[in-house]
C-alpha positions as CSV (number, residue, x, y, z in Angstrom):
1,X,13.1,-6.9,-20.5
2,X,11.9,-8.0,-17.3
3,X,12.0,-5.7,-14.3
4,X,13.4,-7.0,-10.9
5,X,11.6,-7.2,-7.9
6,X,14.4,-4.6,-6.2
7,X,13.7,-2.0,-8.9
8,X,10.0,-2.2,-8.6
9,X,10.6,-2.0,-4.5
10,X,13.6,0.5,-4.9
11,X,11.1,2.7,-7.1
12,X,8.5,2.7,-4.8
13,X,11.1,3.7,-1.9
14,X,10.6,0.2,-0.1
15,X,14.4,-0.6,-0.2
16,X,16.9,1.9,0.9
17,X,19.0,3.9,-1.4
18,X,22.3,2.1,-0.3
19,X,21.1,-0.9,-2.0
20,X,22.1,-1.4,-5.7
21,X,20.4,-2.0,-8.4
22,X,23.2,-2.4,-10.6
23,X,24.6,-5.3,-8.8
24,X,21.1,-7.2,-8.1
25,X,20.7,-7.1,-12.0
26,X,24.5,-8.0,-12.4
27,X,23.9,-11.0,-10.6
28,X,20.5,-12.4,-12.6
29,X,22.2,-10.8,-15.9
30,X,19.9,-8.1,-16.8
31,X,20.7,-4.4,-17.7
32,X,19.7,-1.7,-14.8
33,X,15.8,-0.9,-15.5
34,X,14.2,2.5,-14.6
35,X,11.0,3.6,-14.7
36,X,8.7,4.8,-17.2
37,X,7.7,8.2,-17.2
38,X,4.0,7.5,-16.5
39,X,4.7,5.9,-13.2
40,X,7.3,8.8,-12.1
41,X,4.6,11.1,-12.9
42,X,1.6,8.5,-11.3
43,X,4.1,8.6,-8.4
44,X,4.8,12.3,-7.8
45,X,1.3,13.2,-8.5
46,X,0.0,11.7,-5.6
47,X,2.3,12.0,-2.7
48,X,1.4,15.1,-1.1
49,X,-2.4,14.6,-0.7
50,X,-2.2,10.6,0.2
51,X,1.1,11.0,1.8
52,X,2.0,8.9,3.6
53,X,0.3,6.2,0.6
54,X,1.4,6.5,-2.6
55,X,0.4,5.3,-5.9
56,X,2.2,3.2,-8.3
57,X,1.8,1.2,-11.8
58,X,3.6,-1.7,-13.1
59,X,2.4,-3.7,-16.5
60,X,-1.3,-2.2,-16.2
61,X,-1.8,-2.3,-12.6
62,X,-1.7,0.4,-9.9
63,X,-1.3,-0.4,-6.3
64,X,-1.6,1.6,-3.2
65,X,1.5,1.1,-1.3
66,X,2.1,2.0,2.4
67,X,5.7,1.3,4.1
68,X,4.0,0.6,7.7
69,X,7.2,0.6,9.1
70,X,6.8,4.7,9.2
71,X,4.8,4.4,12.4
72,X,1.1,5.9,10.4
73,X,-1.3,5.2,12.9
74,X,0.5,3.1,15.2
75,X,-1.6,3.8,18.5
76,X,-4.9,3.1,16.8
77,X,-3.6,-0.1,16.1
78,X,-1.9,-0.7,19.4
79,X,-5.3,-0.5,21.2
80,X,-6.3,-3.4,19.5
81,X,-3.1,-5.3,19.6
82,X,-4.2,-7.9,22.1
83,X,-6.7,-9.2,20.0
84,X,-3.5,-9.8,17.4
85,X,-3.9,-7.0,15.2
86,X,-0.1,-5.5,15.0
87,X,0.7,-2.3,12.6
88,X,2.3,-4.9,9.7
89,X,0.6,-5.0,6.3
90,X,-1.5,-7.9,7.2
91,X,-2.8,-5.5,10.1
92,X,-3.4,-2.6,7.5
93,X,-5.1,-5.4,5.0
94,X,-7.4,-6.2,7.8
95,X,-8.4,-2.8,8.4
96,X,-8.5,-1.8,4.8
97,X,-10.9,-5.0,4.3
98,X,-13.4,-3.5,7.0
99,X,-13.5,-0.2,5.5
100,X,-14.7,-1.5,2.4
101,X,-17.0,-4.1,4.0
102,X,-18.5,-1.3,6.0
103,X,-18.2,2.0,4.5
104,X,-17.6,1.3,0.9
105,X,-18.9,-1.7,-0.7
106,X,-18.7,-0.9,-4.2
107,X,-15.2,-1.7,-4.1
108,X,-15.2,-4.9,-3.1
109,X,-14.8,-7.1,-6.4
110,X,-12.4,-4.0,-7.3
111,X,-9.7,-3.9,-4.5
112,X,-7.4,-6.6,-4.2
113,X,-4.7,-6.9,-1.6
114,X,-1.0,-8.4,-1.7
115,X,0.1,-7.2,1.8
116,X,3.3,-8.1,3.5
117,X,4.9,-8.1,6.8
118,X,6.7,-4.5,6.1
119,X,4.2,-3.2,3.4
120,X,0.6,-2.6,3.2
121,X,-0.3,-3.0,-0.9
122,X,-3.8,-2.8,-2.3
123,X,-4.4,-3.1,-6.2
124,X,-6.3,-2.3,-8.7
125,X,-6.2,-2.4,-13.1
126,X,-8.6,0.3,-12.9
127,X,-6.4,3.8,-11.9
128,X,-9.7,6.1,-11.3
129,X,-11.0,3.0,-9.1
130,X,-7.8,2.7,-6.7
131,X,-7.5,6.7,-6.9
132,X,-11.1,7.0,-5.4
133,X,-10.5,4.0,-2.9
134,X,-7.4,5.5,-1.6
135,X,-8.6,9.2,-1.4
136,X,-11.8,7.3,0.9
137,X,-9.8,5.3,3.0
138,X,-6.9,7.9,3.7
139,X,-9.3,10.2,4.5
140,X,-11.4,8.1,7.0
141,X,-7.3,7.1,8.4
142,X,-7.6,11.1,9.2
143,X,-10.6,10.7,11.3
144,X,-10.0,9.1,14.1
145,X,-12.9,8.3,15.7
146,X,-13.9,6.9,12.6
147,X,-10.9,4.8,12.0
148,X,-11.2,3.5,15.1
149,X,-15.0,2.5,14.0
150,X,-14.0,0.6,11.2
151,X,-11.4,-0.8,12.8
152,X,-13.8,-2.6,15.8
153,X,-15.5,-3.9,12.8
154,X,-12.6,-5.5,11.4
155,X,-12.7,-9.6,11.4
156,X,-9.9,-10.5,14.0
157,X,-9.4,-13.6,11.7
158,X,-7.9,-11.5,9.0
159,X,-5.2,-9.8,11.4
């Protein structure tokens, strides 16, 4: 069976606890899904040292998933925010687009992105690929005079 777009978004803590699965799935007729153990175990494997990214799979493909309503960075991108670039996953897309353009290349036909307003997502079929990219970038996100770098490199045309 088909999983829902709520599960997927309720297993990657995107959507609150209060919503309910059961009932989204009552209304398009499917049973409740969970998720398999690989991706609980993808999941909790990777959220203290990426924190506050995490990792996730669905059918094959892991993405690197960022709520960017948590405030990460917010001040780096507010110094830039009259040029456009706001702290929304298209910002974070833009940024994470520099960083490989400038600092890691080898990732470029890799890395794919499927960002939205309230959630930064890059993605990957490759788990070791994504793993390596995301260890990178969180750890330049750390540094932030380098951050800040990458992010005056960043094409305003992609905020």
């Amino acid at each position: 069976m088909k999983i829902t777009a709520i599960t997927v978004f309720m297993a990657a803590g995107l959507i609150c606890s209060g919503c309910s699965e059961a009932s989204e799935n009552e209304r398009v007729g499917q049973e409740p899904q969970t998720l398999t153990e690989d991706t609980e175990n993808l999941e909790s494997e990777n959220m203290s040292e990426l924190s506050p990214f995490r990792i996730s799979e669905y059918e094959g493909t892991y993405s690197l998933l960022l709520d960017v309503d948590m405030g990460y960075l917010e001040d780096i991108f507010e110094a830039r925010e009259n040029e456009g670039l706001l702290p929304n996953g298209y910002g974070w897309e833009a940024l994470a687009m520099a960083f490989i353009e400038n600092e890691c290349p080898e990732y470029e036909d890799a890395i794919n992105f499927d960002s939205e307003a309230g959630m930064f997502c890059a993605y990957c079929s490759d788990r070791e690929t994504l793993e390596s990219f995301a260890a990178k970038f969180k750890a330049a996100c750390e540094d932030s005079e380098k951050i800040t770098e990458i992010l005056s490199k960043a094409d305003p045309d992609n905020f």
